[in-house]
N, C-alpha and C positions, 0 to 999 in steps of 0.2 A: 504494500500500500504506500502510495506516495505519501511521503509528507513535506507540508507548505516549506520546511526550513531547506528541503532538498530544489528547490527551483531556486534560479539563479537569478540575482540583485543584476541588471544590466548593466547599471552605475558603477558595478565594484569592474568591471572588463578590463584592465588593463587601461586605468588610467592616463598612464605615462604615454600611452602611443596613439590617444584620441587626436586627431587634428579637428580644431576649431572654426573649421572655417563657413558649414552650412545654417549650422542654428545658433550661431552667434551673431550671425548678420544678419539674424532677424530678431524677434522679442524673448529674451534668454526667461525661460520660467514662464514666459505669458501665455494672461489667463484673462479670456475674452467671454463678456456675458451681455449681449445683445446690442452691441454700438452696430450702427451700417456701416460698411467700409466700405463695398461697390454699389452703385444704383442702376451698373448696366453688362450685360456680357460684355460690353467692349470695353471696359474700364480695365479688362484681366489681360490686357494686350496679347492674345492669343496669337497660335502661327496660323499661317493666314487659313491653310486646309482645317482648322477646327470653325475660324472665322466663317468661310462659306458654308460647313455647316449649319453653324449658329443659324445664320439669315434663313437659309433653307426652310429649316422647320420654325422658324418663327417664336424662337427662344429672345426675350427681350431682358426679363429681370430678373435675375438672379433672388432667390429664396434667402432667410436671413441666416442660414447655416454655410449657402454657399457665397455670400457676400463677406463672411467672417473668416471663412475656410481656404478658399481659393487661392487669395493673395500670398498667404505665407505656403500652401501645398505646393504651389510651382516655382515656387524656392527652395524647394528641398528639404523642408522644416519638418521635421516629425512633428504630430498632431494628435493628440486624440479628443475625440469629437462625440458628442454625446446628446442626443435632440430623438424626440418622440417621431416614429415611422411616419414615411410619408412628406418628409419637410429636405426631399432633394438630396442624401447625403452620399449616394452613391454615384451623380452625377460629379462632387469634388474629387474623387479619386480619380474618376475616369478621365475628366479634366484635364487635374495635376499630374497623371502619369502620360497621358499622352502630347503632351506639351512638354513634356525633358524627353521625351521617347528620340533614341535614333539607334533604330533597331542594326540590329547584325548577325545574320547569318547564322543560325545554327545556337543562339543563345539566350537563353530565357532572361529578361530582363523585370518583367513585372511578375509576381506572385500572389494570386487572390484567393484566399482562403475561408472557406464559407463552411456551416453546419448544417445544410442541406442539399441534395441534388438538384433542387426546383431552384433556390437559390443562387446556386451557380451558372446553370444553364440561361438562368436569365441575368445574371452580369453578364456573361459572354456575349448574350446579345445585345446587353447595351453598347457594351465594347465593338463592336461589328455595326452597330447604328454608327456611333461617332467615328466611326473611322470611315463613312463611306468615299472621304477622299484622303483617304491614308490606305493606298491597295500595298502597300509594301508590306502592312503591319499584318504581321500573324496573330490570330487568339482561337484558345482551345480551350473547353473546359474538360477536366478530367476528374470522375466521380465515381464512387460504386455502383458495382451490380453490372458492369458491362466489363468485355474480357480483357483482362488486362494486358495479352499479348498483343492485342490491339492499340492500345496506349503505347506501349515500348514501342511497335516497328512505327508510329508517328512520331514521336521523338527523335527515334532515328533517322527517319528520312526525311519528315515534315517536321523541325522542330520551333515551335510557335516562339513569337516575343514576349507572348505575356499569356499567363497560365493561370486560369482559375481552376477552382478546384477543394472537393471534399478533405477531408484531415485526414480522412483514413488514406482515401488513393493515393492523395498527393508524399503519404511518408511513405507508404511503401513501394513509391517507384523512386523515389528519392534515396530511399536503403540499399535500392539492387543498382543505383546507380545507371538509370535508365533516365534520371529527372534530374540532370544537371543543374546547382543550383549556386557555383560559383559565380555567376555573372549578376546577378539578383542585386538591380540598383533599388528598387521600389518594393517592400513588404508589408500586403495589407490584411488585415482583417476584416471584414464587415461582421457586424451582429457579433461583437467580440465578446460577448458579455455571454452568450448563449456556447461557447466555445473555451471560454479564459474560468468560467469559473466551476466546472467540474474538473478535480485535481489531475484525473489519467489524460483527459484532452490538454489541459494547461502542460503536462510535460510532455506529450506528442508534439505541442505549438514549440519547446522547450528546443525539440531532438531537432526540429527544420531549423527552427530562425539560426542554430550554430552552425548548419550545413551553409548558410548564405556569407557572403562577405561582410564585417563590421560596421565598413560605412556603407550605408544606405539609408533611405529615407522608409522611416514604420509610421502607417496611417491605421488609424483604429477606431471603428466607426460603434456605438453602441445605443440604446435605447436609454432613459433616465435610469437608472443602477448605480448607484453611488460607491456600493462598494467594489465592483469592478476598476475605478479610477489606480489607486494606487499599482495594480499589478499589469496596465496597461503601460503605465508609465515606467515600470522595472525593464521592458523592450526598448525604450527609447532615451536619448540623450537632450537637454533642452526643450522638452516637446511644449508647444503651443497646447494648451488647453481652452476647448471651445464648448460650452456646455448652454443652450436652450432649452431653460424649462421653465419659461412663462406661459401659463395658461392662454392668456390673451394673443400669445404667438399663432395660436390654431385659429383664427379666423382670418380668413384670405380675402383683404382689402379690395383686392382691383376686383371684386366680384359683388353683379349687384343679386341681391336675395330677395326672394316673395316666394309668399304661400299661395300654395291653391287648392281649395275645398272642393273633395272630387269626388264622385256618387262610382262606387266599386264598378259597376257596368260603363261607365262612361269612358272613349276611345283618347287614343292620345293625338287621333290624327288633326283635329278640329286645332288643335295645339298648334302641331307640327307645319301646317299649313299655313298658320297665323305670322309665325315667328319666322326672322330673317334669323339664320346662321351658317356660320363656315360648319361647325362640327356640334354636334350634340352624344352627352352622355347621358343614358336614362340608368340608375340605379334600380334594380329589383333585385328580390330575395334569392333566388335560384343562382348556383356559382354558375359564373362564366370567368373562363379565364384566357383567352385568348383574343387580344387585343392589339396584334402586330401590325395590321394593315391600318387601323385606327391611328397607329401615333405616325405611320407614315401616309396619312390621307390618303389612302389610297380606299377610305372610306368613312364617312360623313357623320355616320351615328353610331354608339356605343354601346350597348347595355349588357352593364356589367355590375358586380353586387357590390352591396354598400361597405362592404369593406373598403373600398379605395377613397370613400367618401366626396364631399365635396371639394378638399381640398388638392386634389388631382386634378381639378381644371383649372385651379390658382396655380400649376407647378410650376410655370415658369414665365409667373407676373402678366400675363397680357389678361387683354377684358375679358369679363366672360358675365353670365346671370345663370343661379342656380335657382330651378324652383323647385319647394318642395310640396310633395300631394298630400293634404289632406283627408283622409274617406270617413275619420272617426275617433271619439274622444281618445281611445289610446294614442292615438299619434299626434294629437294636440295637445297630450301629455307631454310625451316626448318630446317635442318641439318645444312648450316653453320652458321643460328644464334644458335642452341644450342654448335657447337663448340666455338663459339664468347664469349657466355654467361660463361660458367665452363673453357674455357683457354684450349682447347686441341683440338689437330689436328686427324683427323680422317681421315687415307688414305684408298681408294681405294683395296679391298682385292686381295689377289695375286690368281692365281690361283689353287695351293697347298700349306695349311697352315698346317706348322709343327706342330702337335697335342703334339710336348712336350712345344709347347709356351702357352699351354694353358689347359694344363692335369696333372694334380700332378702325381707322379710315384706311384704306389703299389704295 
């Protein structure tokens, strides 16, 4: 059985041979709790292929995790980062790793580290979004439950830039020496907290991070877990601490809100017809989880469950108006304790709503 005194203090590494030169020239110790620092993707001087992206899909403002994050992640700054699902924080890594990226041949430079298959595979694909004018860059995730002799001969022959991937797959092709992991300028975890704080996985995370090289940049992304912080910070040197836990942060500003009181049998179409929009999400009960042609307009409406909630059409600051349906006293419960809860009033939708209160001009 592990025990906690057996995991290694990062701090204690070999002092003597740290060179100071990435998270010193930036905020040594610092610790960030809701100031804005960018007000626009372009404020983050990107290379010009994440820039065209940018524009493409019609990303305007950066979220307050990624306005906090950014700046010092594409300087190299280890980070760990701590803000409730949903508020953009997988879009900073992806970012900050590929804005220092200049890949080479045969050698893994990014390593993303995840506590589920579904998790990974869908970093991968974000990774594969942003890069659609980055074709040089390789990304592969590597997870359990599929053969692993398959993994080895892609590494071999096809070996990506940047490797997401399960705990378990990614140590034990790392063991057999199939996962080359000397070149590893970037070590991230997302959902570290879900990862970092059962002891056998913290010294799995233990056995990789000593297989990478010393210097590199560790970003650690987590949910509000307070006692995860400190063993976050044993990975890294100088690290920025970025923590979002105001309530009132979960209401998405550029979004205008109204209810509508709506009789169970009544259609949506009378709606749909009404209302001008580039793209609509309708929330209902039933999972849906495939959404890929959605974020690349390659189609118009969404309906997906309320897990993603309303804050996914705020994701990245442009207008939008969410309405929500009414049919019955429970859900006029609901509604005013969520207005009670985040501090905003939610009136009644009129019944013609100005599409410039809620449509940017183009």
């Amino acid at each position: 059985m592990l025990d906690e005194a057996e995991i290694a203090n990062y701090h204690e590494i070999d002092d003597a041979q740290e060179t100071k030169t990435k998270n010193e020239t930036s905020l040594q110790h610092g610790t960030i709790r809701g100031s804005n620092v960018s007000s626009s993707f372009n404020d983050f001087l990107l290379k010009p292929e994440l820039v065209r992206f940018v524009m493409d899909f019609g990303f305007e403002h950066p979220s307050e995790v990624q306005r906090q994050s950014i700046p010092q992640a594409i300087l190299g700054t280890d980070i760990v980062c701590q803000a409730k699902s949903g508020m953009g924080k997988t879009t900073v890594f992806i970012l900050a790793t590929l804005q220092q990226l200049k890949p080479v041949d045969g050698q893994v430079s990014v390593l993303v580290l995840c506590h589920t298959s579904n998790l990974a595979f869908s970093i991968r694909h974000e990774y594969e979004r942003f890069c659609k004018y980055m074709s040089a860059v390789k990304v592969l995730a590597f997870v359990g439950g599929l053969p692993i002799k398959n993994h080895e001969n892609i590494l071999k022959n096809n070996c990506p830039h940047i490797v997401v991937g399960t705990l378990g797959r990614i140590l034990t092709l790392a063991r057999s020496k199939a996962l080359n992991l000397h070149y590893v300028k970037h070590f991230i975890i997302d959902e570290c907290d879900r990862v970092l704080e059962p002891l056998d996985m913290r010294r799995d995370i233990h056995e990789i991070f000593k297989m990478t090289p010393q210097e590199k940049q560790v970003l650690m992304f987590s949910a509000l877990n307070k006692q995860i912080r400190p063993v976050c910070k044993e990975f890294m040197r100088y690290p920025m601490e970025i923590y979002i836990d105001d309530e009132s942060k979960l209401t998405p500003h550029s979004l205008r809100q109204y209810y509508i009181k709506l009789h169970k049998n009544q259609k949506l179409i009378d709606l749909l017809d009404q209302l001008e929009f580039n793209q609509i999400i309708i929330f209902v009960k039933p999972v849906q989880r495939y959404y890929k042609e959605f974020k690349e307009f390659q189609k118009r409406i969404l309906v997906a469950t309320n897990l993603f909630r309303i804050g996914r059409a705020d994701h990245f600051g442009t207008k939008g108006l969410a309405l929500t349906f009414i049919s019955d006293e429970s859900d006029a419960t609901i509604l005013n304790e969520v207005q009670r809860r985040v501090e905003m009033h939610i009136t009644e939708s009129p019944y013609n709503i100005d599409a410039a209160t809620y449509m940017e001009k183009r």
